[in-house]
Every structure is written in C-alpha cells, then in structure tokens.
C-alpha positions as CSV (number, residue, x, y, z in Angstrom):
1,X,-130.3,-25.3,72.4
2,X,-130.8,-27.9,75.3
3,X,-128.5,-28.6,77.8
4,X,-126.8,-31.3,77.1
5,X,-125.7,-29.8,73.8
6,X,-124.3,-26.5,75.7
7,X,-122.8,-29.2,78.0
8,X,-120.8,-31.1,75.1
9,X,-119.2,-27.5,74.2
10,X,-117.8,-26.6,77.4
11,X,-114.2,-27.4,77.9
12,X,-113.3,-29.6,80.5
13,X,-110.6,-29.1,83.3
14,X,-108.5,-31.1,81.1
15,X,-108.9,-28.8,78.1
16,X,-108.5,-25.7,80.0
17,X,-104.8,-27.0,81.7
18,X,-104.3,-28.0,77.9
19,X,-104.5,-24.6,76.9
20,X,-103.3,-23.0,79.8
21,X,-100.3,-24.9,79.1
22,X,-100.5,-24.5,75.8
23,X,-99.9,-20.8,76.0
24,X,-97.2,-21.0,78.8
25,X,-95.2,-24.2,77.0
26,X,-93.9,-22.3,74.2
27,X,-91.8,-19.2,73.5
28,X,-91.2,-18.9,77.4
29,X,-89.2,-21.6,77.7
30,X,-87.6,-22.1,73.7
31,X,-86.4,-18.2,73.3
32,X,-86.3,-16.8,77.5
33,X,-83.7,-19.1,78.4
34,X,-80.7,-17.5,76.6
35,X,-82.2,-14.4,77.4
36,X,-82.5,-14.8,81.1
37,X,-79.1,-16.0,80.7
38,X,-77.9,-12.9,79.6
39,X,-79.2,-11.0,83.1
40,X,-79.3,-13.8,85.4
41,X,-75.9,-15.5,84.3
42,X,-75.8,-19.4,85.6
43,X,-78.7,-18.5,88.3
44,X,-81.2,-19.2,85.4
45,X,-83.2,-22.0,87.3
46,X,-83.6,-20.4,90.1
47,X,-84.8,-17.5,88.2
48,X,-87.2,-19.6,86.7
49,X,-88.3,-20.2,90.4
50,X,-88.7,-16.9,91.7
51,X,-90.8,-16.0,88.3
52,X,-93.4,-19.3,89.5
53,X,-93.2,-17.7,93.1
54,X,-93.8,-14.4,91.4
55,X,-96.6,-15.5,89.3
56,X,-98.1,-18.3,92.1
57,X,-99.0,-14.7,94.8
58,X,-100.5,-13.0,91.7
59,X,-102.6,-15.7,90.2
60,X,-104.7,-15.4,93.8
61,X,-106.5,-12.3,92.5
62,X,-107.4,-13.2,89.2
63,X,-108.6,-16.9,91.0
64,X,-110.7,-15.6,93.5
65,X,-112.1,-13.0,90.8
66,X,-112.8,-15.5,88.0
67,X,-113.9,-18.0,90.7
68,X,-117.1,-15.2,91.8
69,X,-117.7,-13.7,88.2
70,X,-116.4,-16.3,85.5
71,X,-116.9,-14.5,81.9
72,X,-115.2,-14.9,78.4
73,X,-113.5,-11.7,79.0
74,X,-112.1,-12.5,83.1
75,X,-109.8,-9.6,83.2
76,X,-111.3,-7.1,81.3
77,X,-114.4,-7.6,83.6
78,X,-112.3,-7.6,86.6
79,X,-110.8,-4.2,85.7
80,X,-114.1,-2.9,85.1
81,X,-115.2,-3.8,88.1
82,X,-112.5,-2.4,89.9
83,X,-112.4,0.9,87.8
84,X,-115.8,1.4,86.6
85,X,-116.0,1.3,82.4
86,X,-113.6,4.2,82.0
87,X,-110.0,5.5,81.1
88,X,-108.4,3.5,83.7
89,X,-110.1,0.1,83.1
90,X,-109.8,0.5,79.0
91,X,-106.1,1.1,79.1
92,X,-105.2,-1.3,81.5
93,X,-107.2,-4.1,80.0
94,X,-105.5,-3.1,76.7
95,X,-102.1,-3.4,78.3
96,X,-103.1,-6.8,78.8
97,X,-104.2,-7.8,75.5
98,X,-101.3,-5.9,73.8
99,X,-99.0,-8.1,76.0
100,X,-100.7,-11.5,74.9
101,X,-100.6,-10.2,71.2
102,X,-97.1,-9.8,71.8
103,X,-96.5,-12.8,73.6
104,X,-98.1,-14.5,69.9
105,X,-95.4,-12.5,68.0
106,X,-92.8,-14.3,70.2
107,X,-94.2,-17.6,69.9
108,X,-94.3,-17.1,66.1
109,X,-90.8,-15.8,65.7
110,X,-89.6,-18.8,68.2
111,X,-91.4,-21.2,65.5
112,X,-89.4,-19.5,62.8
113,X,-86.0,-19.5,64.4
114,X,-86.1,-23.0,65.7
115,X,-87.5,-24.3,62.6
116,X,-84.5,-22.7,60.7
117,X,-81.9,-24.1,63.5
118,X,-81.1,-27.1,61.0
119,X,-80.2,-25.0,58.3
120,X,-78.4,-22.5,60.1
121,X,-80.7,-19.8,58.8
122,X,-81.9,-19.5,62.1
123,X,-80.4,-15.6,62.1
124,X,-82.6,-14.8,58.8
125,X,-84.3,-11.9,60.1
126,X,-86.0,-12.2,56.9
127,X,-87.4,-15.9,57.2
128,X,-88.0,-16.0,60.5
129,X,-90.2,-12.9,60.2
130,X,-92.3,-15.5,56.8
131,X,-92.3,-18.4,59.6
132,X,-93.4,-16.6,62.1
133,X,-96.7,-14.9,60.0
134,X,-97.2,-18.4,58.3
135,X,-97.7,-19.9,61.8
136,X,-99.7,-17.1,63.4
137,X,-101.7,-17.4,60.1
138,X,-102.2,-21.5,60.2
139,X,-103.3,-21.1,64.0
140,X,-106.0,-18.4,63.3
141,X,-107.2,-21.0,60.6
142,X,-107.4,-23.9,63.0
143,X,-109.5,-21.3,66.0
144,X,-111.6,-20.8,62.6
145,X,-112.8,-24.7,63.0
146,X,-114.4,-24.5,66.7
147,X,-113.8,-24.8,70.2
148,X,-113.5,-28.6,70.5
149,X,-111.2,-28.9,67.4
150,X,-108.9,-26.0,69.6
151,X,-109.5,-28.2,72.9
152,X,-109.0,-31.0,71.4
153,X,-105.1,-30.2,69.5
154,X,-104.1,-28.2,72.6
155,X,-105.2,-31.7,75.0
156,X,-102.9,-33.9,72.7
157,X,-99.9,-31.5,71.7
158,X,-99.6,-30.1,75.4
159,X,-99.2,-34.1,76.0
160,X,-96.7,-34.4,73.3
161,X,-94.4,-30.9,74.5
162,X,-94.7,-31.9,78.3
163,X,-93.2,-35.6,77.6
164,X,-91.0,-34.1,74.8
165,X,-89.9,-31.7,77.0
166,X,-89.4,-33.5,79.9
167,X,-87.8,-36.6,78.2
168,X,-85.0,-33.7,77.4
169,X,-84.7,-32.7,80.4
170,X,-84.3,-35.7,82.2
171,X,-81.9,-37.0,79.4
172,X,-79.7,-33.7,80.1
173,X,-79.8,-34.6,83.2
174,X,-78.7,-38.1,83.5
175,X,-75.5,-36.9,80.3
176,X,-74.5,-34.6,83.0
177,X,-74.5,-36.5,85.7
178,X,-77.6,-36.7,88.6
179,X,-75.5,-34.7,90.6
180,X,-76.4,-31.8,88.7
181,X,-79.8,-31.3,90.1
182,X,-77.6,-30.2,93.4
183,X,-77.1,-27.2,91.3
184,X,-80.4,-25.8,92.7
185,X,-79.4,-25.7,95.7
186,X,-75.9,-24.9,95.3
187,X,-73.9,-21.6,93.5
188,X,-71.3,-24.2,93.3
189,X,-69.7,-23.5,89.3
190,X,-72.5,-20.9,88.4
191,X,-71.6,-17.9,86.8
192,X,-72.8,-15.4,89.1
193,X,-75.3,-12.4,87.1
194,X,-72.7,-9.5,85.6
195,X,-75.0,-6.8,87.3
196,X,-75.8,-9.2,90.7
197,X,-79.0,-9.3,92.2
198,X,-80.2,-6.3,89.9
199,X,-79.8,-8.5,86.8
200,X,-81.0,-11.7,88.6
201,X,-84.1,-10.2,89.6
202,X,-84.4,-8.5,85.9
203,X,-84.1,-11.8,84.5
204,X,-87.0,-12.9,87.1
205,X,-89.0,-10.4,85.2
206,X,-88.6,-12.0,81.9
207,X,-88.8,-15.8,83.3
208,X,-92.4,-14.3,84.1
209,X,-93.4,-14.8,80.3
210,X,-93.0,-18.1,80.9
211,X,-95.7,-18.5,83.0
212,X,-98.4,-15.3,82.1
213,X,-100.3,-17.5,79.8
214,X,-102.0,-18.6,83.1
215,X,-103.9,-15.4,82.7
216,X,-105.9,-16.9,79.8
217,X,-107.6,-19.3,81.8
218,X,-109.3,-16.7,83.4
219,X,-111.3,-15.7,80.4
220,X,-112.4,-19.2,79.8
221,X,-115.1,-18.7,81.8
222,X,-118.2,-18.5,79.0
223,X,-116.5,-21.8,78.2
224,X,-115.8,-24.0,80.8
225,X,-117.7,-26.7,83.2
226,X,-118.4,-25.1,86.4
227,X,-116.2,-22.6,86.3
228,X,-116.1,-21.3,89.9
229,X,-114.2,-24.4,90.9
230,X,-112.3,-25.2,87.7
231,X,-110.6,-21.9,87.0
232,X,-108.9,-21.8,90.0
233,X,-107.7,-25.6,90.0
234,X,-107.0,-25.2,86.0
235,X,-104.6,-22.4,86.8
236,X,-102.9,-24.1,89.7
237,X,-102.2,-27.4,88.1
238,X,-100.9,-25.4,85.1
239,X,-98.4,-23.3,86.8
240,X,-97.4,-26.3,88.9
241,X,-96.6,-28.3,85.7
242,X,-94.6,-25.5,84.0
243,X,-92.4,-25.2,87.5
244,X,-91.5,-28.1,87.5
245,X,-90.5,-28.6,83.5
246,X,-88.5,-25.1,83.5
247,X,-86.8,-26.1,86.2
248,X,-85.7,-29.4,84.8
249,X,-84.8,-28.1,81.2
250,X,-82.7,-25.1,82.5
251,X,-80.7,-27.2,85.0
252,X,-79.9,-29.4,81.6
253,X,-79.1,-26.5,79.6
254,X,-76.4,-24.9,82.4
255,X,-75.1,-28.2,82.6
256,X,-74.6,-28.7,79.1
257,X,-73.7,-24.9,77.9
258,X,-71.6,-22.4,79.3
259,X,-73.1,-18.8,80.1
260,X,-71.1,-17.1,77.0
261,X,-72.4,-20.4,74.9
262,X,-76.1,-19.9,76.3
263,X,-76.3,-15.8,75.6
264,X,-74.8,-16.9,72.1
265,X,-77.8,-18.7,71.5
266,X,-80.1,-16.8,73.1
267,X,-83.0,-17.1,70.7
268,X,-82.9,-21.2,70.5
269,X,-80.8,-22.0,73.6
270,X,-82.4,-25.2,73.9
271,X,-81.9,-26.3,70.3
272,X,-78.2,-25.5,71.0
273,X,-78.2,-27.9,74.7
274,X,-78.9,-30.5,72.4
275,X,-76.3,-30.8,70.1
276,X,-73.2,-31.4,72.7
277,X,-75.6,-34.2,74.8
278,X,-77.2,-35.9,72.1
279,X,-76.0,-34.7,68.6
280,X,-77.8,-33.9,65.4
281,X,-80.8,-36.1,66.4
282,X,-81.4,-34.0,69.7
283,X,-81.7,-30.9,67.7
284,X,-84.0,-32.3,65.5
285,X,-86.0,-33.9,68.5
286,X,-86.1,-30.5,70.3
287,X,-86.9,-28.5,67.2
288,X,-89.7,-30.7,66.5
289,X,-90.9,-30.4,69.9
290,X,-90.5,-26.5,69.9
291,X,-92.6,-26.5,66.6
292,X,-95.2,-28.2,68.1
293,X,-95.4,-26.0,71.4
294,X,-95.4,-22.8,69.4
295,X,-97.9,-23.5,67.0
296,X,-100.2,-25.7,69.8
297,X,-99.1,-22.4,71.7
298,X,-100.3,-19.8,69.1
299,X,-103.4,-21.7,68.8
300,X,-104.2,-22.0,72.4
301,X,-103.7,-17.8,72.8
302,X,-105.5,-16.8,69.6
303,X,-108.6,-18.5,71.5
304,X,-108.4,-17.0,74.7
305,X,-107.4,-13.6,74.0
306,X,-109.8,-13.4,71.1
307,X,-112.1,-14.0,73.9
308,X,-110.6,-10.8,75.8
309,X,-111.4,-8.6,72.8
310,X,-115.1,-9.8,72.2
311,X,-115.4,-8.4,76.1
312,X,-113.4,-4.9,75.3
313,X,-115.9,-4.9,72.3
314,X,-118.8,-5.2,74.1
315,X,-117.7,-3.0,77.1
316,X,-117.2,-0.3,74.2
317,X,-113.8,-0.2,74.6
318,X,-111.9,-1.5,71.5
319,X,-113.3,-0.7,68.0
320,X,-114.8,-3.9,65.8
321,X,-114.5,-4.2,61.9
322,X,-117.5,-2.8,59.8
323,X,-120.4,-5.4,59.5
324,X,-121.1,-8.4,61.9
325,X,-118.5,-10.6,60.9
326,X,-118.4,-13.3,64.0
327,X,-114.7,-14.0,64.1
328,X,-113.4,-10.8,64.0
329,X,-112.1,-10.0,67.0
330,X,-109.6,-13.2,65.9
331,X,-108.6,-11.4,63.0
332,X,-108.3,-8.5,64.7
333,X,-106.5,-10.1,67.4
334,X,-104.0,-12.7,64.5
335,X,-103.1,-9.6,62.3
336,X,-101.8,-7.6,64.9
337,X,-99.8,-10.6,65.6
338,X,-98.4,-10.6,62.4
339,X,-97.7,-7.1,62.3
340,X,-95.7,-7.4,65.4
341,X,-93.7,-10.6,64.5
342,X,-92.9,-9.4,61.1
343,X,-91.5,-5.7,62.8
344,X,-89.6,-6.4,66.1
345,X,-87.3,-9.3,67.3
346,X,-87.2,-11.5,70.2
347,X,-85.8,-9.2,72.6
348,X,-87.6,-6.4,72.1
349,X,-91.1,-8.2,72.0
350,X,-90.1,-9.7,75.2
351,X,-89.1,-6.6,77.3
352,X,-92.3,-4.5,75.4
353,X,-94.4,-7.7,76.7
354,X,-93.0,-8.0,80.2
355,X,-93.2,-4.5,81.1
356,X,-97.3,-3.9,79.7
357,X,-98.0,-7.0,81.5
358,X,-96.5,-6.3,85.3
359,X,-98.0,-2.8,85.1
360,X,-101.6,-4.0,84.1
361,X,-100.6,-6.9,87.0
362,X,-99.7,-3.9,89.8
363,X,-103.4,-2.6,88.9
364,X,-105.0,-5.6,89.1
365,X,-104.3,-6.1,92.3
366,X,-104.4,-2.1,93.5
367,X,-108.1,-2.9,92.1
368,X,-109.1,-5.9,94.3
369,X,-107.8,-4.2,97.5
370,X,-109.4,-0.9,96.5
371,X,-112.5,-1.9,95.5
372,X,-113.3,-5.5,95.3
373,X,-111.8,-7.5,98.7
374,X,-114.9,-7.7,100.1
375,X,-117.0,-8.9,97.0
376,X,-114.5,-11.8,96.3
377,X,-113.4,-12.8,99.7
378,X,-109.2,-12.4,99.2
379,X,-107.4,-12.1,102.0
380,X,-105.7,-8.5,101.6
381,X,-102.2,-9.2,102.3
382,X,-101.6,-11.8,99.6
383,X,-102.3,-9.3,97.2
384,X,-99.9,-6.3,98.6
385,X,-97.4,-9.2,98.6
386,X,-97.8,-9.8,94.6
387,X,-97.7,-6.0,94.1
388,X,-94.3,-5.7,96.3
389,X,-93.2,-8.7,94.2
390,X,-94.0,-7.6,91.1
391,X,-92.5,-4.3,91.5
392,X,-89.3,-5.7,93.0
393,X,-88.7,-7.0,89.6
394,X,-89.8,-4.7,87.0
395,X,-87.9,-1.8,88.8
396,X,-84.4,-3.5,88.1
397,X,-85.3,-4.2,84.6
398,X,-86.2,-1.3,83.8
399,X,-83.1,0.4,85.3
400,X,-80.8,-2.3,83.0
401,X,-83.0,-1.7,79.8
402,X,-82.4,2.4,80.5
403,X,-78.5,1.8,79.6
404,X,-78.4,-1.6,77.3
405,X,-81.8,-0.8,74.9
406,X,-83.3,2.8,75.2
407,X,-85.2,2.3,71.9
408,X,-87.3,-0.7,73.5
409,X,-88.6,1.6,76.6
410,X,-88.9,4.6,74.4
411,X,-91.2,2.1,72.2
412,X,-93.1,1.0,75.4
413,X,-93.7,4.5,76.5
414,X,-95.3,5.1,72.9
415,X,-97.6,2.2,73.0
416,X,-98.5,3.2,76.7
417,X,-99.2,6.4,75.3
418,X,-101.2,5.6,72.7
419,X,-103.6,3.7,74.7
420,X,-104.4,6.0,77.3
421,X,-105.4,8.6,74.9
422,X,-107.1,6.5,72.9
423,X,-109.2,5.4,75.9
424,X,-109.3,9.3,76.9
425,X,-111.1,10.2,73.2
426,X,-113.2,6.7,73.3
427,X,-114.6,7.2,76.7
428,X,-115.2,10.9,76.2
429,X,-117.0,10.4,72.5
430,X,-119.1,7.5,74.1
431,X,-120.2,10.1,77.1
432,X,-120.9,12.3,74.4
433,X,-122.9,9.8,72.1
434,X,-125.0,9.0,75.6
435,X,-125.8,12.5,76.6
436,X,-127.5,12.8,72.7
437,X,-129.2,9.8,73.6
438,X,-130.7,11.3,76.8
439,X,-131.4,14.3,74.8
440,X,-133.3,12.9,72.2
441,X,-135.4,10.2,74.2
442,X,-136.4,13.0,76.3
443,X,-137.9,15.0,73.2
C-alpha cells in the first residue's frame, strides 16, 4: 500500500475534534444535567466549569504522552509504560475501558429516554432499555463500514448537535432575558447545593462525564495525520468547544426550570427546558438533536475504544473470541454495551463510570511522575495538581453515594474486584505459559 493511499485513511484534525466531540456531546450533557442538579442545586454551570478545569489539568498527561508515543491503544500503552505489562497496568487500563463501555450504556439509554419524551413513555424502564440496545446495535453496524464513513458522520452530526445545541442555548438565553448570563458570576436566585460544597464538588465529579470522551483522542493515534501535533491540539479545541456549549445550555436550563423541576427531570432535563420557552416544537427540536448526538456519540466511542481493546489484546491482557475474526474487539466492546444499558439505569451507570474513570485518572498521572516525566517532557507539578483535583472530587462523592445508593458502590467494588484478579490469574498464567516456552526452546 503506497503512501498516498495510507494518507487518504488517516483522519484529519477535523475528524478527530468530530469524534472527540462526538463522544463528549451526548449523554454528558442530555442525562448529567438533572443529575448534577440533584448534588450541585442551582450551581450547575459552574459545576460544569470546575469539571472543564478538572479535566483541562488532566488532559496535560495524556497530551504530552500521546504527543511522544501516538498508538491505537494511547492509554493502555501509557499505563504499560508506566507500570510495566503487569497486574497494575491490565486493571487500570480495564478501568478505563469499562468506564467508556459504560459511558456507551448511557449514551444508549439517553437515546431511549429522549426518544420516548414525546410519548411520555420516557419512564419505560422497559423501552428505554430496546432503544438503548437498538442504538448501540445501529452504531456497531455503521463502525462495521470503515473509518472514513465513522469520520465522515461524526464531522457532519457534531456540526449538526453543536449548532443545535447552541441555537438552544442562545434561544434560552435571550426567553430569559440576557441578563441571565450574570448568573455565572452571581449566586444571585440560585438554589444553593442541599449538602454545600460537598455536594457541589460531587456534582463536579459527574459534570466530568461530560468531558472524558477527550480520552479517546488519545488512542487515535494509528489513525491520525501527524499525530504528535494533532492529538494534543484535537483535544484542546474539543474540550474548549464543550466549555463553552455546557455552559450556555445549563445557564438556559436554570433559567427556565426550577431545582425541584430540574431533579424531576433528571434523565431528559433538557427536553423538559424546552417546553416552558418554546413549547411542543422545542421538545421535538431538542429530542431530535439529542438523537442525533447519542447515536453520532455511540458511533464515535465504539471506534475509539474498540481501538483500546485491539491494544489490551495485543498486550495479552483482555481475552479475544475464538478464530481471527477482525472486528471483534467491536463486538466485544458493543455487547458489553448492551449488557450494561439493558441492566442498570442512568444513575447508576453514571456514578459506576465516574468513579472507574478518576481512579484509572489518579494512576495515570502517579505513572507519568513515577516513571515517565523525563521521557515525555511534563512539567511535574501540573500533574500533582490534576491528582489533588481529581481526588478533591471523587472523595465527596463517594462519601454522598455511601448514605443515598450503597448498592451502586457495593457494585463498583465488585467490578474493581473482578478486574484485578482477573489481571492477577492472566498475568500469572501468561508468566507460566513463558517459562514453558523457555523450557522447551532450551531442549
């Protein structure tokens, strides 16, 4: 294959910020924003602003990583690096992909609930679950095509959710008066969080779904043009454009909605904004522009975190199906998807997400200072800030979860569980296979 051909299947800046957005404009914003609600009270945008400051010191390791070592599987390969291929790296590296997988579930179930809004079946725990495996299942089918057909539907419907989204926005805006963008910088008639600054900063920790997806960029690597410059720009543009549109659609929604109203509608918030500013026709308008972020979202994530999986393959650290069928880490990756949309509901995916993903996040970052500073050129104390960040948040969620939903950390703990021993028996057998190895090419 000559160049130019290799060339013509790299995706562009302009593809990657598609998907990058792709992944991020979707469930975070749809289904968070009631739930933030619920911990954060009327401090939801600025919630939403502490998660992008959040996210914005922790993208710098995976950037200047990815930017040194681009790859198909950026995180895995960073955690490898940083760990050497063992217990620690495996189980970490799984936290991760368990958290996009779960972060598919909720962009599934969003599709599902939204799409049932104008039929006010949008409680159907039963059709929401069909909706949600129909879309996971029509967005595995699309990744099926190629990567320019995926580059090419995430470039044109992250152009259609950012305007859609933003035309929403703005039009909240201006129904409740210009004025209301003061609220950012005002408390003035915001209902402070029930639990204070513990339940602001555990609804930081959720309003950091909203922006994860950025993570996927970094295993773009295989796949797009010079990567050591792109990555890093692709990731920044990304988060910059999702700042900016949370901030303007949850200023709209707390102007248009009450707290009590907003927690009501927790699971399609947005939908709900609509109705008072703009009637029937803005819930249509914003469920057809949540449709089309969840799917373009779905099929944006199945490609990069089937990417993830190919490098946990390869690294001997996730098991494959039997033959040497080429797509199967995106079956592998879609039906645990399913499985997890069909079994557990917005909430819970969200709080089992968030927490797997800020502790893989801690050790990525314990990894660069450990081990890898020198190799990729970070500056040391931009990283210890992201850890003290990133534990500043998950500590108070945690402590709410403890007395409102037990069940969900005792799930956590399970799946935590399960990984690390499964890492402990698949590193220990694969020591095992090699030292038969060394005994038998030595006979």
């Amino acid at each position: 294959m000559d160049d130019s051909t290799q060339t013509q299947k790299k995706l562009s800046l302009t593809g990657s910020v598609a998907l990058g957005t792709g992944v991020m404009i979707g469930a975070g914003i749809f289904a968070l924003v009631g739930q933030v609600a619920e911990l954060a009270g009327g401090w939801v945008p600025w919630a939403f602003l502490a998660g992008a400051v959040v996210v914005a010191f922790s993208s710098y390791s995976y950037i200047r990583y990815s930017a040194t070592n681009p790859s198909a599987g950026g995180i895995a390969m960073l955690l490898k690096a940083a760990y050497g291929p063992g217990v620690l790296a495996g189980s970490f590296s799984l936290f991760m992909y368990v958290s996009m997988i779960l972060a598919e579930s909720l962009l599934g179930r969003t599709f599902g609930t939204y799409l049932l809004r104008p039929f006010g079946l949008q409680g159907s725990a039963l059709w929401v679950a069909v909706l949600a495996v129909a879309a996971i299942t029509a967005a595995a089918l699309v990744n099926l095509v190629g990567n320019r057909w995926v580059e090419r539907s995430a470039t044109v419907t992250a152009a259609i959710k950012i305007v859609g989204i933003a035309v929403l926005a703005v039009a909240g805006i201006l129904a409740a008066g210009v004025s209301s963008l003061g609220r950012l910088v005002t408390a003035a008639d915001r209902t402070p969080p029930e639990s204070g600054w513990l339940g602001f900063l555990a609804g930081t920790t959720l309003c950091i779904l909203a922006y994860k997806g950025f993570t996927t960029i970094t295993n773009q690597g295989a796949d797009l043009e010079r990567p050591e410059r792109n990555i890093g720009r692709s990731i920044m543009i990304s988060l910059a454009l999702c700042t900016v549109l949370y901030l303007l659609i949850t200023v709209a929604v707390t102007g248009s909605l009450t707290v009590p109203q907003i927690v009501e509608a927790r699971d399609y918030a947005l939908a709900e904004a609509a109705e008072p500013m703009f009637g029937v026709w803005g819930v249509r308008l914003t469920v057809l522009i949540a449709v089309v972020a969840t799917l373009s979202g779905l099929i944006a994530s199945l490609f990069s975190v089937s990417k993830l999986y190919d490098m946990l393959r390869d690294m001997g650290q996730a098991p494959g199906l039997p033959g040497q069928e080429s797509y199967q880490s995106l079956y592998i990756t879609a039906g645990l998807a399913i499985v997890m949309a069909a079994f557990f509901d917005l909430s819970q995916i969200a709080a089992l997400g968030a927490i797997l993903y800020l502790t893989m996040d801690i050790a990525i970052h314990l990894g660069i200072l450990r081990h890898l500073k020198d190799d990729v050129g970070a500056r040391p104390w931009i990283p210890w800030v992201a850890i003290v960040l990133d534990i500043a948040v998950l500590v108070p969620f945690v402590l709410l979860k403890a007395q409102s939903d037990p069940f969900t950390l005792g799930v956590t703990a399970v799946v935590a569980l399960v990984i690390v021993v499964a890492q402990w028996f698949t590193v220990r057998h694969r020591s095992d296979e090699d030292a038969r190895q060394g005994e038998h090419e030595q006979h």
